[in-house]
C-alpha positions as CSV (number, residue, x, y, z in Angstrom):
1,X,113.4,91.6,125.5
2,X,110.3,93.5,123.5
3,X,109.5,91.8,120.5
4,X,108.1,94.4,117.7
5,X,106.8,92.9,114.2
6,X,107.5,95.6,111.1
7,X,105.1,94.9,107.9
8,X,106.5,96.2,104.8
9,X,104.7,96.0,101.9
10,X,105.7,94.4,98.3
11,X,104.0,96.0,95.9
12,X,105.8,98.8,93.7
13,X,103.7,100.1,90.6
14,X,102.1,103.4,91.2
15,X,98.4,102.6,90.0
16,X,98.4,102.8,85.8
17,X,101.7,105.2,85.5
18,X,105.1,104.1,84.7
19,X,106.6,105.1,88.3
20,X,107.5,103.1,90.8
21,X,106.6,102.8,94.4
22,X,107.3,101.2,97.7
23,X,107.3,102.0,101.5
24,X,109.1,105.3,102.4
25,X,112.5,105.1,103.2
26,X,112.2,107.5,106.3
27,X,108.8,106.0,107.9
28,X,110.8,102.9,107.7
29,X,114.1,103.7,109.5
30,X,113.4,106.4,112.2
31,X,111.3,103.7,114.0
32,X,113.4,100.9,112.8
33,X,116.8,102.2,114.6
34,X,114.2,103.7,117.7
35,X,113.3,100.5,118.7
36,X,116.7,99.0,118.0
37,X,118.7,101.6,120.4
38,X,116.1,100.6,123.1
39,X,117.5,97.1,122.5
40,X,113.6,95.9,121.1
41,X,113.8,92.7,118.9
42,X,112.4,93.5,115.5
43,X,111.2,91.0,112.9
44,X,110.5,92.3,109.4
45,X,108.1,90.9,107.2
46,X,106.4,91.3,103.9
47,X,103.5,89.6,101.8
48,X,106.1,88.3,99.8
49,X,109.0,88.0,101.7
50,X,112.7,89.4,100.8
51,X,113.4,92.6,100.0
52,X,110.1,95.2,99.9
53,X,110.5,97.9,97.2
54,X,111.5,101.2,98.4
55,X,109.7,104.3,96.9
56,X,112.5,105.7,94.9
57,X,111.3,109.5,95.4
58,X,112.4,108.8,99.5
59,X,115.8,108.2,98.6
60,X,116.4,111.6,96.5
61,X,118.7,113.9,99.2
62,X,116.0,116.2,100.0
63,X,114.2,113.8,102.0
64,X,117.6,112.2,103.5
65,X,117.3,112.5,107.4
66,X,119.7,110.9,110.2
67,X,118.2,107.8,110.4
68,X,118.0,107.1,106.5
69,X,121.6,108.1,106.4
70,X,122.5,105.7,109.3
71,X,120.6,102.4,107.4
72,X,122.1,104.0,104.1
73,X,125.3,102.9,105.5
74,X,124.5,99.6,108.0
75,X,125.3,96.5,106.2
76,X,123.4,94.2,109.2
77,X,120.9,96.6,108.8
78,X,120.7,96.6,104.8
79,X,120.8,92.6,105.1
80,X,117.8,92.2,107.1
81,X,115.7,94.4,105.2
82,X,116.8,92.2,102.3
83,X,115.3,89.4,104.4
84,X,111.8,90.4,104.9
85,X,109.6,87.1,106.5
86,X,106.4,86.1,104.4
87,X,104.0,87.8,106.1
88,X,101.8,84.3,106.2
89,X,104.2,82.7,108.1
90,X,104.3,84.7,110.8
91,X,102.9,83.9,114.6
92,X,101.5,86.8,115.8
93,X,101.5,85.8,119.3
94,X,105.3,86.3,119.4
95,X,105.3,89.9,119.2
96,X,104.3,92.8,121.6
97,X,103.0,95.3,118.6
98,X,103.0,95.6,115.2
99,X,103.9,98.7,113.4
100,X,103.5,100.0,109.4
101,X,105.4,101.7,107.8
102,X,103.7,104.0,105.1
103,X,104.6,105.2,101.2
104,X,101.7,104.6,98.5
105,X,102.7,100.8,98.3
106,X,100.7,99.5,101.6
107,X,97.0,101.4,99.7
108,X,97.5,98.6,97.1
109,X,98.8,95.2,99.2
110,X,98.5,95.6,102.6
111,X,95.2,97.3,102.6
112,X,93.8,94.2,100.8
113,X,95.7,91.8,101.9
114,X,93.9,88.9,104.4
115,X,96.7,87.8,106.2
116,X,97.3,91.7,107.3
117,X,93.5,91.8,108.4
118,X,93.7,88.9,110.5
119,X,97.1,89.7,111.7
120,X,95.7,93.2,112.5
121,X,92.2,92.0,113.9
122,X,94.3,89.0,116.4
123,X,96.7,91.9,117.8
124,X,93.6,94.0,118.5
125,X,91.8,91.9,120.1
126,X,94.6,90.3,121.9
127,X,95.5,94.0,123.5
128,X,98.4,94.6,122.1
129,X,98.8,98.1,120.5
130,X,99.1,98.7,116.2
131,X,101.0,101.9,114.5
132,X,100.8,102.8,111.1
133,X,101.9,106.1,109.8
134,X,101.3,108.0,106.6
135,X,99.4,106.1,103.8
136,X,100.1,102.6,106.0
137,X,96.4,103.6,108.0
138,X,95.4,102.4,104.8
139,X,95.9,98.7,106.5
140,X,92.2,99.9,108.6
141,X,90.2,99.1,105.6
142,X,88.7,96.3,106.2
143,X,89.4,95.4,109.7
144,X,86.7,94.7,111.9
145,X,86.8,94.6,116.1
146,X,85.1,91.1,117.3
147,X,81.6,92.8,116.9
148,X,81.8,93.2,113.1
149,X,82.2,97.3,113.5
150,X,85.1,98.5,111.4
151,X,88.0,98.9,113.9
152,X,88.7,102.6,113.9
153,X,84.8,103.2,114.1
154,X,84.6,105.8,117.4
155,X,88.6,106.1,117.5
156,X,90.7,109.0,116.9
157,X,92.9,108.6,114.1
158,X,95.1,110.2,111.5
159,X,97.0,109.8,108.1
160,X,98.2,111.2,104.9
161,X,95.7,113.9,104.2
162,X,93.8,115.1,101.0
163,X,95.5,117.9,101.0
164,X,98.5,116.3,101.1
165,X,97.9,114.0,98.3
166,X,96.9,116.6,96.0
167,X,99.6,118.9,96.9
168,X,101.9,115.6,95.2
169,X,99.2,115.6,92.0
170,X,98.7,111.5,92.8
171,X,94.6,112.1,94.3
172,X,94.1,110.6,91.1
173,X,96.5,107.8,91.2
174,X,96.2,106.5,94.1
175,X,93.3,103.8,94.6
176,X,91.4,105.1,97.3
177,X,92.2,108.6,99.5
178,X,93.2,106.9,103.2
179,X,91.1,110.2,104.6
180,X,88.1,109.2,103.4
181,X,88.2,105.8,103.8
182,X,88.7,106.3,107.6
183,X,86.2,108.9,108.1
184,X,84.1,106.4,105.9
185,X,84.6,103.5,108.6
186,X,83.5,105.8,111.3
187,X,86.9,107.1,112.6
188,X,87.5,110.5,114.1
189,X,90.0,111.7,111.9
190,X,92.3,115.0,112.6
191,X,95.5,116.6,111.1
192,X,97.3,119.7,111.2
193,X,99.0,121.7,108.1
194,X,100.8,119.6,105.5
195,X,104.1,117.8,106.4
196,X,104.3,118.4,109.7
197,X,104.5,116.0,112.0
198,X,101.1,114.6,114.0
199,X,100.5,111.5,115.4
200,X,97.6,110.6,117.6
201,X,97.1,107.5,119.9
202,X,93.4,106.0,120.9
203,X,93.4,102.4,122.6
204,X,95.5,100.4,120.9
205,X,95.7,102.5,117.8
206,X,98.2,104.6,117.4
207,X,98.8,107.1,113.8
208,X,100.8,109.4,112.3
209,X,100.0,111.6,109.4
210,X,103.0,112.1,107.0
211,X,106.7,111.4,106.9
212,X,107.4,113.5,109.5
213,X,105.6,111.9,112.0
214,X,107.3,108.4,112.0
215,X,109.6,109.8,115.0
216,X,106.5,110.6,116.9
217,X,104.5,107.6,116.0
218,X,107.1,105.3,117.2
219,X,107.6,107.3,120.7
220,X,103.9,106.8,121.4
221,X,104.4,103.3,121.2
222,X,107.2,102.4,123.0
223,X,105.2,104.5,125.5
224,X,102.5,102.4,125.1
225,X,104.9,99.3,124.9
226,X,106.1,100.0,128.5
């Protein structure tokens, strides 16, 4: 059986405002309940452990899909998401690939966070492939391949675009723009138009820009998986 690892993140202020944030309650379950119905083994984990906070904006209806709706109502489900793993606690050598799920949350934890580094920089090196979709690219900000040179330097890659973060009014909330950053670190960065769904692979690195591209993400890699 294929062992996938899911990193959530934990943290759920939104910068200096009063709103709350979290992952994204569709980047989360359309790959959850993909790699589930292909019978994969999933362990969830988060810097903190328990239950990660859940942008509340993801849950209003008009960002409901299938999938949400599905998780909305699974009680085994529900209960291990409650159940998160501290992310420091886990082996990494137990699991085939990793993937992130996005919302603003991961540009202030994960990004930052040394255990996700090292977890990120021992599955790369290890050949074993790493999605992240939306904002959770953000996690390529300071990882490094085992010559020093930032790991998406050269690779094609994508995420939640300028555009897209100024057509929300947070460009000057959030703590850094994930665009920028990985054009900064050398990647090849592409999109298409706003909130429709792109994902690109490149080695062991596979992306998707928005919400919308969680589905395609995930495809990619149990693609790459088999």
């Amino acid at each position: 059986m294929r062992k996938f690892l899911i990193v959530l993140n934990s943290h759920d202020t939104l910068g200096n405002t009063e709103n709350k944030t979290g992952f994204w309650y569709e980047e989360f379950a359309t790959p959850y309940y993909a790699l589930i119905d292909q019978g994969a083994d999933i362990t969830l984990a988060s810097p903190l452990g328990g239950r990660p906070p859940i942008d509340p904006t993801s849950q209003l209806p008009e960002f409901q899909r299938i999938s949400t709706k599905r998780l909305d109502e699974d009680e085994n489900a529900q209960a291990h998401l409650s159940q998160t793993e501290v992310l420091k606690t886990i082996n990494p050598s137990r699991y085939d690939a990793v993937f992130f799920p996005g919302g603003h949350g991961p540009l202030w934890d994960l990004a930052e966070d040394k255990n996700v580094i090292n977890l990120i920089e021992y599955f790369y090196k290890n050949d074993k492939p790493i999605a992240a979709v939306c904002h959770a690219p953000a996690i390529f900000k300071h990882t490094k391949n085992v010559d020093g040179v930032p790991l998406v330097y050269g690779k094609k890659v994508t995420g939640y675009s300028n555009e897209e973060e100024e057509a929300i009014q947070l460009t000057s909330v959030v703590p850094f723009s994930v665009e920028d950053m990985l054009k900064e670190n050398g990647g090849i960065f592409s999109k298409k138009e706003n909130f429709i769904p792109y994902a690109i692979k490149d080695g062991l690195l596979i992306t998707g820009q928005n919400p919308a591209s969680a589905e395609l993400v995930v495809e990619l890699l149990l693609k790459e998986d088999n």
